[in-house]
C-alpha positions in Angstrom: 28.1 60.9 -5.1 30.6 62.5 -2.7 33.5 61.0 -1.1 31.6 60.3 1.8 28.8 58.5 -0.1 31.1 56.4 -1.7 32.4 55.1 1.5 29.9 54.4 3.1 28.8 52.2 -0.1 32.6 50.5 -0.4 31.9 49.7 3.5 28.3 48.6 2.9 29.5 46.1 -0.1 32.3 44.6 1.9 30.0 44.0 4.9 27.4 42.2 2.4 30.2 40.1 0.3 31.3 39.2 4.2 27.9 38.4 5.7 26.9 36.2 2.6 30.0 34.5 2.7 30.1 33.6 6.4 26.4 32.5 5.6 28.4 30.0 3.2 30.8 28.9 5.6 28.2 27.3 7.5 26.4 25.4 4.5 27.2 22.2 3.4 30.3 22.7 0.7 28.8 21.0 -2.4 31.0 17.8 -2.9 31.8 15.2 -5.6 32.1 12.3 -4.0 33.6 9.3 -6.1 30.8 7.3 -6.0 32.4 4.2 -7.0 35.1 4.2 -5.0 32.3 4.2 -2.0 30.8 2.0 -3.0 33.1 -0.9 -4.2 35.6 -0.5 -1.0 32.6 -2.3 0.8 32.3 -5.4 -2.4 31.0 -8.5 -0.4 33.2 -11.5 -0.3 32.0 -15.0 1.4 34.1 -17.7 2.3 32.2 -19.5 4.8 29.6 -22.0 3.2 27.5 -21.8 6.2 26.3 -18.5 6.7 22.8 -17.9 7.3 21.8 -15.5 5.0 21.7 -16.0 1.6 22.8 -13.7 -2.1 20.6 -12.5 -4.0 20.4 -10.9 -7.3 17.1 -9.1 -8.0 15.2 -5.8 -9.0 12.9 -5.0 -5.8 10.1 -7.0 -7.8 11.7 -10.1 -8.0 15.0 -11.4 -6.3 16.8 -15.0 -7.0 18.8 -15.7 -3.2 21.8 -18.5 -3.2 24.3 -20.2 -1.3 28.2 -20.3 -1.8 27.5 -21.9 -4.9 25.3 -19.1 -6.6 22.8 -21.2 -7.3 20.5 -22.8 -4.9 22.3 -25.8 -4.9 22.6 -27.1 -1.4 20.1 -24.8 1.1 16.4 -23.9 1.0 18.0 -20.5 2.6 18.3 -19.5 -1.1 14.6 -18.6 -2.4 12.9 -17.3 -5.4 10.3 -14.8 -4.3 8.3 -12.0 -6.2 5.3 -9.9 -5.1 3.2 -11.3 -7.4 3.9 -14.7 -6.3 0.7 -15.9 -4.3 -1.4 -18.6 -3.2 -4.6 -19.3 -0.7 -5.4 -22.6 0.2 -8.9 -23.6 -0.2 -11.3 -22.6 2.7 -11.6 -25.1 5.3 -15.7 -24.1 5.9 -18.8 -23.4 4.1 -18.0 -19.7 5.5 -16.3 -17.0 3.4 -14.1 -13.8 5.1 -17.1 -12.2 4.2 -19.2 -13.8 7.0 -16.7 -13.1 9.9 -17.7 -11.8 12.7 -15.4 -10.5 14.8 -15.3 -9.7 18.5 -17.2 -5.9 20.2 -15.4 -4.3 22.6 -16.2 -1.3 24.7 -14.7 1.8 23.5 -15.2 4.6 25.6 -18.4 3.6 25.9 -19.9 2.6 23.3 -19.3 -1.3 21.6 -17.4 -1.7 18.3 -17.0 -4.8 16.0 -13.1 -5.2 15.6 -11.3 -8.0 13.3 -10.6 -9.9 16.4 -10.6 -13.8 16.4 -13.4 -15.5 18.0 -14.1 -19.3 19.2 -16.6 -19.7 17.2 -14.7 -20.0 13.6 -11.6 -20.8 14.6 -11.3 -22.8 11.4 -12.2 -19.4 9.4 -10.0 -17.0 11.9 -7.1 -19.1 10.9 -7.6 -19.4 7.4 -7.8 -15.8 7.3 -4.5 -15.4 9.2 -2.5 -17.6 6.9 -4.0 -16.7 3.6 -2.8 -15.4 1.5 0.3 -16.4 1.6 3.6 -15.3 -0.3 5.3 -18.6 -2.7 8.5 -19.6 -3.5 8.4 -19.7 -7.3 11.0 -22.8 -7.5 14.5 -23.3 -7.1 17.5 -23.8 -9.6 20.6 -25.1 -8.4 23.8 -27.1 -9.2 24.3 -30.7 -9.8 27.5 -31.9 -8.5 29.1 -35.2 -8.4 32.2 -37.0 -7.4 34.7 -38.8 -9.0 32.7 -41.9 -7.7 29.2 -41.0 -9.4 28.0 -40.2 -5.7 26.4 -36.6 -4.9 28.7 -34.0 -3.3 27.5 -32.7 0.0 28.7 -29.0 0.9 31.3 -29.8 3.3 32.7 -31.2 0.0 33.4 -27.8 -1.9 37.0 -26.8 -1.3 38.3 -23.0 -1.5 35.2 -21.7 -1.6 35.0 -17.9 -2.7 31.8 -15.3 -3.8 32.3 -12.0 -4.5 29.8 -9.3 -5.5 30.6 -6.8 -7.5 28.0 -4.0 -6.0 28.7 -1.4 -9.2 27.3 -3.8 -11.6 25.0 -6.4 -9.5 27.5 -9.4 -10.8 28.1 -11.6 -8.5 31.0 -14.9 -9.1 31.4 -18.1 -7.4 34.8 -20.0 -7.5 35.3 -23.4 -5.7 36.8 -26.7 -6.1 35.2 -30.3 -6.3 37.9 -32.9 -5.6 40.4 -30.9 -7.2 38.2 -29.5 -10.6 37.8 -25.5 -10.3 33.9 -24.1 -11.2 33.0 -20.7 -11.7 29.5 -19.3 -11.9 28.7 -16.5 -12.3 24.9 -14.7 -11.6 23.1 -11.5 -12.5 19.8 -10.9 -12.0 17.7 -8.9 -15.0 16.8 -4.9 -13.5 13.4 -4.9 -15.7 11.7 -8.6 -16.0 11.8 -11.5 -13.2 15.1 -13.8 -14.4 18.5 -14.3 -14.0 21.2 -15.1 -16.0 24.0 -18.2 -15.0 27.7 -19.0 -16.7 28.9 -21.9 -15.7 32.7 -22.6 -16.4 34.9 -25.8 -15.3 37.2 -28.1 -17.5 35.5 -30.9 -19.2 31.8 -29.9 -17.8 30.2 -32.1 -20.2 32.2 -34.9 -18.3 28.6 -36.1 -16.7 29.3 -35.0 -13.5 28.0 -31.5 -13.4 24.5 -30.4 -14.6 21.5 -28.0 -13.3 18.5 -28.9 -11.6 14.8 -27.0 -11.6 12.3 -28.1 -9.3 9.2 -26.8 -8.1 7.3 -26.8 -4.5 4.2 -26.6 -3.1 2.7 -23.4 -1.3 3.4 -23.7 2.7 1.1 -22.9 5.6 4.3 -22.0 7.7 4.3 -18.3 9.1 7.7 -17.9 8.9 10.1 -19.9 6.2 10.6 -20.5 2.6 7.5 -20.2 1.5 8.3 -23.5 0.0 6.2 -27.3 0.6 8.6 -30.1 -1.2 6.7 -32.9 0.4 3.2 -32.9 -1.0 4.2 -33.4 -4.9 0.6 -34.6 -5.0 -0.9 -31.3 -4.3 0.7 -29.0 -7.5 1.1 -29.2 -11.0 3.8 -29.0 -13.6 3.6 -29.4 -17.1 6.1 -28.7 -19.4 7.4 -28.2 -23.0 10.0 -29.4 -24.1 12.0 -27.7 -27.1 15.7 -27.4 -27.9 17.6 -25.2 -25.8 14.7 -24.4 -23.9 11.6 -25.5 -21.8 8.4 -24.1 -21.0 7.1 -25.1 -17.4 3.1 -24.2 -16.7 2.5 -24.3 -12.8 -0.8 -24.4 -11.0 -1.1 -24.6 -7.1 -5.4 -24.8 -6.5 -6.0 -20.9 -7.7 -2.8 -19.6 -8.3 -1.0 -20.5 -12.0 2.1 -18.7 -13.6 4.3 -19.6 -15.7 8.3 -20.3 -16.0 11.1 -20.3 -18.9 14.3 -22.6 -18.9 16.9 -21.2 -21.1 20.3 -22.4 -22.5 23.3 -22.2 -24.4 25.9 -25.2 -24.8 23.4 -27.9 -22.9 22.1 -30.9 -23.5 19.6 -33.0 -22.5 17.0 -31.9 -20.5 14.5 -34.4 -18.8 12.7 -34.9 -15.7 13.6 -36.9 -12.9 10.6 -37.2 -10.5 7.6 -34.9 -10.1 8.6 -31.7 -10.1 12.1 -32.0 -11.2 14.1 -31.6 -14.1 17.9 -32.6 -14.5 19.6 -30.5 -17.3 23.2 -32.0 -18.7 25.9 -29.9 -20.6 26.9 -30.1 -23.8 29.9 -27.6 -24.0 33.3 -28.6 -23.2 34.1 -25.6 -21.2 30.8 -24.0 -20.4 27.3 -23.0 -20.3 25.1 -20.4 -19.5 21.4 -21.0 -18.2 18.4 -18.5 -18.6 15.7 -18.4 -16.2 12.6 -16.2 -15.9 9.0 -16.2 -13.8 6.1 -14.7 -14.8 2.2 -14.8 -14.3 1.5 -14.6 -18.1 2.7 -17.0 -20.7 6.3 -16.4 -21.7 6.0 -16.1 -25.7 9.6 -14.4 -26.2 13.3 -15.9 -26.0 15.0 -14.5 -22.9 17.8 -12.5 -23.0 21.1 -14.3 -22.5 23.4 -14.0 -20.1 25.9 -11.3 -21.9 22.8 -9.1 -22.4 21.3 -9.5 -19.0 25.2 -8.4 -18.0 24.9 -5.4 -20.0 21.5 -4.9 -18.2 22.8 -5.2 -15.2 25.8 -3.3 -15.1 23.2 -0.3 -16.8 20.8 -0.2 -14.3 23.5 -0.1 -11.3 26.0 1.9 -12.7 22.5 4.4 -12.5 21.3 3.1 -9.0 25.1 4.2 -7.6 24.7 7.7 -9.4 21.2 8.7 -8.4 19.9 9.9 -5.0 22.4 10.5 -2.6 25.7 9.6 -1.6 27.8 9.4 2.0 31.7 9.2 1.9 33.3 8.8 5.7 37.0 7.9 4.4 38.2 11.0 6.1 36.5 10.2 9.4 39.1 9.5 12.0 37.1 7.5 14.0 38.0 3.8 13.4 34.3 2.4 13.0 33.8 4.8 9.8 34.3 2.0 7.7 31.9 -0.1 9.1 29.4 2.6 8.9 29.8 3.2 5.4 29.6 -0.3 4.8 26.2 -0.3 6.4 25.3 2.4 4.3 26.5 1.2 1.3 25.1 -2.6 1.6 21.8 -1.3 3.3 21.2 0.3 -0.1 22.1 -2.6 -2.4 19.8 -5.0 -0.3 17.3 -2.6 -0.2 17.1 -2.4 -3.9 16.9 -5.7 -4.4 14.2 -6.5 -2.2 11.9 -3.4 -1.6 11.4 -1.5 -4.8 8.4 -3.0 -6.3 5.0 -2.4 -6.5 3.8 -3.4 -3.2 5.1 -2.3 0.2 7.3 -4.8 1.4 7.3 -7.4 4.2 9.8 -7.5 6.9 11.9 -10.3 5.4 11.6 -8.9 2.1 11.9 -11.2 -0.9 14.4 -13.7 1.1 11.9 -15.8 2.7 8.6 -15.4 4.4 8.0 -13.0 7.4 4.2 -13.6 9.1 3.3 -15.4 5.8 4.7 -12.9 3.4 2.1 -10.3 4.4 3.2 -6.4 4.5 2.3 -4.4 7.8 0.9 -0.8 7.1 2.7 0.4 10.5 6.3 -1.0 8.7 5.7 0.8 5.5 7.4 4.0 7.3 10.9 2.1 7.9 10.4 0.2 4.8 10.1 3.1 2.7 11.3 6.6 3.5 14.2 6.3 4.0 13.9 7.1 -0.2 12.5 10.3 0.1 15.5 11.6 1.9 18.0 9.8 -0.4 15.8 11.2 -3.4 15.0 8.2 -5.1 11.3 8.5 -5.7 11.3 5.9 -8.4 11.9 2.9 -6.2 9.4 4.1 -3.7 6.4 5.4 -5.9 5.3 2.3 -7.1 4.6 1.0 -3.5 2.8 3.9 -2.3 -0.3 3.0 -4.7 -1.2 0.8 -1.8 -2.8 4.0 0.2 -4.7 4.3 -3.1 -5.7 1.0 -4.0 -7.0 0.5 -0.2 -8.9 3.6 0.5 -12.4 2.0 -0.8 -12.1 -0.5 2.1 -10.4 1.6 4.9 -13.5 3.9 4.9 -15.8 1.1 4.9 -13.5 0.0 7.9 -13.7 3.0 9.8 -17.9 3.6 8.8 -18.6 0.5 10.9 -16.8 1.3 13.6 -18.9 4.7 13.5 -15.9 6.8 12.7 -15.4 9.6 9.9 -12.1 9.1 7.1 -10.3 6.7 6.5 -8.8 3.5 9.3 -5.5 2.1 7.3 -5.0 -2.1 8.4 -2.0 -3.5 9.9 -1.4 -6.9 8.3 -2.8 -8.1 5.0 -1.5 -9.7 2.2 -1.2 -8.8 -2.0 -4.8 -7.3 -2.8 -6.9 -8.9 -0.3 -8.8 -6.8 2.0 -9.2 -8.5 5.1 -7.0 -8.0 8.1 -4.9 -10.6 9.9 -7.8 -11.7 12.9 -5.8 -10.5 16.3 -6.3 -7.4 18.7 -2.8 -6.3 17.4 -3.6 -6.1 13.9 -7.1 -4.5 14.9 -6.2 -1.8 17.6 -2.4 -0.4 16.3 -3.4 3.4 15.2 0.3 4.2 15.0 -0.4 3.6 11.3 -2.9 6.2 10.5 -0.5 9.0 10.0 1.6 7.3 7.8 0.3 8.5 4.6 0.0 11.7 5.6 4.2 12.2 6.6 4.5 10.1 3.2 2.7 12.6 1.4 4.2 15.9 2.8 7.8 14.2 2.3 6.4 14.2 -1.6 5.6 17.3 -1.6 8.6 19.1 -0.4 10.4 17.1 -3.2 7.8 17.9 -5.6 5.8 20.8 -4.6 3.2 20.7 -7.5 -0.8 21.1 -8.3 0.0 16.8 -9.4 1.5 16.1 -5.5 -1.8 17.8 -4.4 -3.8 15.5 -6.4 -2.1 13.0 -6.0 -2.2 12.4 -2.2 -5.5 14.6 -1.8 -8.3 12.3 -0.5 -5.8 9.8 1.3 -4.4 12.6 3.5 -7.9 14.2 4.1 -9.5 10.6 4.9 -6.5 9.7 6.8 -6.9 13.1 8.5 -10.6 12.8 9.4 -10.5 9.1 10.8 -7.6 10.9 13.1 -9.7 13.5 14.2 -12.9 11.4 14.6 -10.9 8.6 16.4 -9.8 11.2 18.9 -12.7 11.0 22.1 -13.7 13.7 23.8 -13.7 13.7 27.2 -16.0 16.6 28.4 -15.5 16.6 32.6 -11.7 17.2 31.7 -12.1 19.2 28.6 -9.2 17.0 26.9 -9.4 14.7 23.6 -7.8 11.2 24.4 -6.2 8.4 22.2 -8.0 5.2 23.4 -8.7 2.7 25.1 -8.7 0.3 23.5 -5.6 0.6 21.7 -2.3 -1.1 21.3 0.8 0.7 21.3 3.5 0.6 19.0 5.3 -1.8 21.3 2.9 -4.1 21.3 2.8 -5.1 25.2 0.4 -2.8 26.7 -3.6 -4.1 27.9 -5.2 -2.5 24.7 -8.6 -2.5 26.8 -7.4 -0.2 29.1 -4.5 2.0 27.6 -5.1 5.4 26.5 -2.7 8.3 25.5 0.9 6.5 24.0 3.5 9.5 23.9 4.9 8.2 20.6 0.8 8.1 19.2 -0.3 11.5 20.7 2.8 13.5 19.4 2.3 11.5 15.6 -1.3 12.8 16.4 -0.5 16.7 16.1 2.3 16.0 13.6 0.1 14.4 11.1 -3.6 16.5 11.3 -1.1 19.8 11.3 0.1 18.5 8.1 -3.6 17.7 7.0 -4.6 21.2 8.3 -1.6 22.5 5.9 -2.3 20.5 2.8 -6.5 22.0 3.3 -4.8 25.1 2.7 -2.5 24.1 0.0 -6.2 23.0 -1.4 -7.5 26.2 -1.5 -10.1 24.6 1.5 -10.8 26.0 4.5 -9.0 24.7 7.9 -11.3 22.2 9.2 -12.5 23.4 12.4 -12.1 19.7 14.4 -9.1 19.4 13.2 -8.2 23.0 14.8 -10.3 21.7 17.7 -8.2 18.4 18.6 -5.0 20.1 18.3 -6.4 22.8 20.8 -7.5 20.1 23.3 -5.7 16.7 22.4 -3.7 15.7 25.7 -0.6 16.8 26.9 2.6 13.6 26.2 2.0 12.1 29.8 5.2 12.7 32.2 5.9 10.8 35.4 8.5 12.1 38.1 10.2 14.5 35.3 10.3 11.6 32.2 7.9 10.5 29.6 6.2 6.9 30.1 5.1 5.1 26.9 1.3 5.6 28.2 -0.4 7.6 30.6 -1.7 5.1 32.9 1.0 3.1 32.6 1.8 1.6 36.3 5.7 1.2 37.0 7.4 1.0 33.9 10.9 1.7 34.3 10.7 -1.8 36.3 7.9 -3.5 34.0 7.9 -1.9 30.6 11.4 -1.5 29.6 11.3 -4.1 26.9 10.2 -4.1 23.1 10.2 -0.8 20.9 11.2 2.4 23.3 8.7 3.7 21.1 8.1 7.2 23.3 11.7 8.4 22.0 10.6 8.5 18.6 8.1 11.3 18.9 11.3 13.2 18.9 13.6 12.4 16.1 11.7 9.7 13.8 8.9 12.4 14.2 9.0 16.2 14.7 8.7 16.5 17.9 5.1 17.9 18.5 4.1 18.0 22.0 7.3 17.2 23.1 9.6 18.8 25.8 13.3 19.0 24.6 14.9 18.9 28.2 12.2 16.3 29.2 13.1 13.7 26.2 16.4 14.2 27.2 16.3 13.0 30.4 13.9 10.2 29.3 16.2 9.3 26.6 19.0 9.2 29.1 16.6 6.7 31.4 16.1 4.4 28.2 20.3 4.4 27.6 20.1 3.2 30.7 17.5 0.9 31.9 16.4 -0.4 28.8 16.3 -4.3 27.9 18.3 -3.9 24.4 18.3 -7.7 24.1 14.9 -7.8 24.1 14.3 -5.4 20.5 13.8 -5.1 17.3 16.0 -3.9 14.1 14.7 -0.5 13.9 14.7 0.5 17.6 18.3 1.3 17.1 18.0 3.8 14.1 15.2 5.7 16.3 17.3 5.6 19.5 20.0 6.8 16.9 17.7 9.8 15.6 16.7 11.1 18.7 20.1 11.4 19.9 21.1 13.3 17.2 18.4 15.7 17.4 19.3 16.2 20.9 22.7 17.1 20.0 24.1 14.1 21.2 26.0 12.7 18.0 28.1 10.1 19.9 25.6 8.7 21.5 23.8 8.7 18.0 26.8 7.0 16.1 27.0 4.2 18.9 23.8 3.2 18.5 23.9 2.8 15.0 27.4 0.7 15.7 27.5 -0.3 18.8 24.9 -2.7 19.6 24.6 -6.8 19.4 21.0 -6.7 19.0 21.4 -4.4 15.6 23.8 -6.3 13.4 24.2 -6.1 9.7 26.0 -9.7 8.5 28.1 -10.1 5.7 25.5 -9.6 2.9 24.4 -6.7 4.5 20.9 -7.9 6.0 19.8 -7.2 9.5 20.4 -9.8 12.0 18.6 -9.5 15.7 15.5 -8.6 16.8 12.4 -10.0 14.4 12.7 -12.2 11.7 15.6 -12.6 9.9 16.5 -10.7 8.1 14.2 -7.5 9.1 14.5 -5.0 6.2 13.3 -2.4 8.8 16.4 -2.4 10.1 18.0 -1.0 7.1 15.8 1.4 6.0 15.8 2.5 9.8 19.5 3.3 8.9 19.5 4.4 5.6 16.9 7.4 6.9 18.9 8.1 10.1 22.3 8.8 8.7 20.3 11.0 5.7 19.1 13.0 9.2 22.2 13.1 10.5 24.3 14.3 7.8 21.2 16.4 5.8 20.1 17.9 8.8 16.0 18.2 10.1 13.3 21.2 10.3 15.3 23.3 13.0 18.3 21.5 12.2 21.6 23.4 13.5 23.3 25.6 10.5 26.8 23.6 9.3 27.0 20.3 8.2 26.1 17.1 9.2 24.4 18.1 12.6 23.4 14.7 13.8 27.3 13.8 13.8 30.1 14.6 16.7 31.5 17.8 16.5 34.7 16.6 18.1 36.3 16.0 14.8 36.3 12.4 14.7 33.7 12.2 11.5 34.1 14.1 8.6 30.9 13.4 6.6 30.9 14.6 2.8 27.5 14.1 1.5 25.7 14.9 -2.0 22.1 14.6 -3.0 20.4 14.0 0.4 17.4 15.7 1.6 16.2 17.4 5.0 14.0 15.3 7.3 10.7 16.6 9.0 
């Protein structure tokens, strides 16, 4: 090699070290964040008795909620819900959901039998909407007297103080009764449905303090407790009695499961009216309590309260260091904190109410939310949000629900003379019949779900058992998607509808055709399905191919998109509920969609919008489309800035739907993952869905790239 040569190769390596280093430069840098230092600056402390929302201790299968007091001592606020925990009343009628019939309506010309109520079983159509219905288990709470013998009332607790330990899922209560100080302290077991209770105060054996259990009915309420305590007629309880522990058998018509009483330095244990039992302390000083729920017989001794501690602080301590991880403490942007404490707390909750084996309902396992039920158009904000924070155990066990209700979604979608598979919107544990409404029998924003659920799998495990896994739920979800589509042959177009209902719920399903937000979802998900055919070693499926080719354009009025394409007025009529049309670009891909159009609509929405009249999530998919727009600020306010999307003390969602509405934090959890992670297309350098001012510095870890 000559003297030439070897210049030319010195120059050629110095451009390469350059080049790949500048390619570095605009990676994320790789950063060890300290975990617990995020995550115990945002530790919850309560000091006011009275707020709405309750603790909880749980493990996504089971969670035990409680006042000031931790235990449910003085609200109903404070439930104990599982998803295994259901009841159905008995049928009002000789008839069976099996002999409902349903309304026809005309769909594009031809008449279709839909799970729409009708007047002539309105005794069956609302059975069927009510059952079945989620239960609250029972409650365990405090007994606390005065000096006088006479029962303390709230307002009676002096100094009253709960902190949560987030690290280890500990959570202690301190207050003062007349001058006496009590400590409890509560964790929740991370593997079988109970808790664990000490109970500390000077002289507790003094007659004055003890612990109640006492069990409900079901209730036919749509939203509430889940709780009846005024039919003890109805419901049976029949107990064992043994020392230091009691065995409680409870049967409500068909449903029966069983319950454990536990403890260490009581006393006597006996009950007070139906359905109660009073339980007085023995030790001087104090006592711990063991509680556990099951639907089998509960042979074994529970563990106590040091080894459900141990447990606890475990299976935490792993939560924390798993997935991912966001750390804003170098932001200087005031509201950084308040951020990561959304972050943070949206996590914890989330854990502790929707990581079990059934997708979960809006209200998650704090109360009842529409009886309980899950909605298959909600599984999206309920659930992957732990794709992209890489914590596929919590979410796997829910996503057997595409599985188990295959069977009857192709029988659903064979009467209605379509191909594939039709997913439901609202049913309840492993019952197969849909809520009776229009809603629940005309959403189709649904139908994609499984498919985006799957490909988000298989980027994270791209592998022959992914395949196999998902195989015939994306294909039948795929072919209902392409046979639903009608062909319209004087316009040579494919259109979505009528009838329909739209994701916001306020549209004349009879009439509406072509949603923006249900037409882009369209292309995103039978692209996928074409994908995943050829993942399969199958051919592309020529309708598929076809309905992409032909399937209508997103329909634009006067330079914006409107929510449906023969929508009439809607900036003056329509600007309420979900702005559903701005998620085809952000929550979604963004198939179909024009970038300069969206943002000009989105701009439109910012401003016109009715943001008092929403719902939890609308502010995370406001929050992602911004973001992908390259509008970060505007992204960061709506996750921030905004009455209607709230996150109170405990961390639960507050405004718009039920309270709380889980979708609201999962909505979060998957927007800032965007944000910081990036997207498909994503600008290089990190964090792209942040400001580029400076004002956020986001170090992140383990997160993964959205669609």
């Amino acid at each position: 090699m000559n003297k030439f040569q070897i210049l030319a190769a010195t120059l050629i390596l110095a451009f390469s070290i350059f080049s790949i280093q500048s390619v570095r430069a605009t990676q994320p840098a790789p950063s060890k964040i300290d975990r617990k230092a995020v995550v115990t600056r945002h530790n919850i402390t309560i000091t006011n008795r009275y707020l709405k929302g309750p603790g909880q201790v749980g493990n996504g299968e089971f969670a035990y909620g409680f006042d000031i007091t931790g235990m449910q001592t003085f609200t109903e606020s404070g439930n104990t819900m599982s998803n295994w925990g259901w009841h159905k009343f008995p049928l009002p009628t000789s008839e069976t959901p099996a002999d409902f019939k349903g309304q026809e309506w005309n769909a594009q010309g031809r008449m279709i039998r839909y799970d729409i109520e009708n007047k002539e079983q309105e005794k069956l159509s609302d059975w069927m909407r009510g059952n079945p219905q989620r239960i609250n288990l029972g409650r365990l709470g405090l007994i606390l007297k005065r000096k006088d013998g006479s029962m303390a009332v709230l307002k009676d607790l002096q100094n009253p103080v709960q902190k949560t330990d987030l690290w280890t899922g500990i959570v202690s209560s301190t207050f003062e009764l007349e001058g006496r100080k009590i400590k409890v302290t509560t964790v929740g077991h991370p593997t079988q449905d109970a808790i664990s209770i000490k109970i500390e105060a000077d002289n507790l054996n003094d007659g004055l303090i003890g612990a109640f259990l006492e069990f409900p009915y079901a209730s036919m309420a749509e939203f509430g407790n889940g709780a009846d305590w005024n039919n003890p007629n109805k419901h049976i309880t029949k107990s064992v009695f043994s020392n230091g522990h009691t065995n409680f058998h409870r049967k409500l018509d068909d449903t029966e499961y069983d319950v454990r009483l536990q403890w260490k330095n009581g006393g006597a244990i006996k009950e007070t009216k139906k359905h109660r039992y009073e339980l007085q302390f023995a030790g001087k000083n104090e006592a711990e309590i063991s509680l556990s729920f099951s639907k089998n017989p509960i042979k074994s001794e529970l563990s106590g309260f040091a080894q459900t501690s141990t447990e606890s602080i475990r299976k935490w301590e792993k939560f924390w260091k798993s997935g991912g991880a966001i750390d804003l403490s170098e932001s200087k942007d005031a509201r950084w904190k308040e951020l990561e404490r959304r972050i943070v707390l949206s996590q914890y909750v989330m854990a502790i109410n929707e990581a079990g084996s059934l997708p979960p309902q809006e209200s998650g396992l704090v109360n009842n939310g529409w009886y309980g039920k899950y909605h298959y158009e909600m599984i999206w904000w309920h659930g992957t949000h732990y794709a992209l924070w890489d914590r596929w155990p919590l979410l796997n066990p829910s996503m057997k629900a595409y599985g188990d209700h295959l069977g009857s979604s192709i029988a659903r979608a064979k009467k209605q003379g379509y191909e594939g598979a039709r997913w439901p919107k609202t049913i309840g544990d492993h019952e197969r019949w849909e809520w009776p409404l229009d809603i629940t029998a005309l959403l189709i924003w649904q139908q994609p779900h499984p498919i985006f659920f799957a490909e988000l799998d298989y980027r994270a495990h791209p592998n022959a058992q992914t395949l196999s896994k998902w195989k015939d739920v994306v294909l039948q979800s795929a072919d209902f998607m392409a046979s639903y589509a009608h062909y319209n042959k004087n316009e040579d177009r494919y259109i979505l509808g009528y009838p329909l209902q739209v994701v916001s719920e306020n549209a004349d399903p009879r009439t509406t055709i072509n949603p923006v937000f249900e037409l882009s979802y369209w292309r995103t998900g039978l692209k996928i399905a074409q994908e995943w055919r050829r993942r399969l070693k199958m051919p592309a499926n020529p309708k598929y191919t076809d309905v992409l080719n032909k399937l209508s354009p997103l329909p634009v009025k006067d330079g914006l998109y409107v929510s449906w394409e023969n929508i009439n007025d809607m900036w003056k009529n329509y600007t309420f509920e979900h702005p559903a049309l701005i998620g085809a670009y952000g929550m979604l891909p963004g198939d179909g969609v024009d970038v300069p159009t969206m943002e000009r609509t989105l701009k439109k929405v910012g401003e016109t919008w009715k943001f008092s009249h929403t719902w939890g999530w609308d502010f995370p998919m406001l929050a992602m489309c911004a973001a992908k727009l390259g509008q970060g600020d505007k992204a960061v306010d709506y996750l921030l800035n905004y009455p209607g999307f709230r996150l109170e003390d405990h961390g639960l969602v507050d405004g718009g739907g039920p309270f709380p509405y889980f979708p609201g934090n999962g909505g979060l959890l998957y927007a800032v993952a965007m944000m910081s992670a990036g997207w498909d297309g994503a600008p290089t350098g990190n964090a792209p869905g942040f400001p580029k001012d400076g004002s956020w510095v986001v170090k992140w870890e383990g997160l993964k790239k959205a669609l």
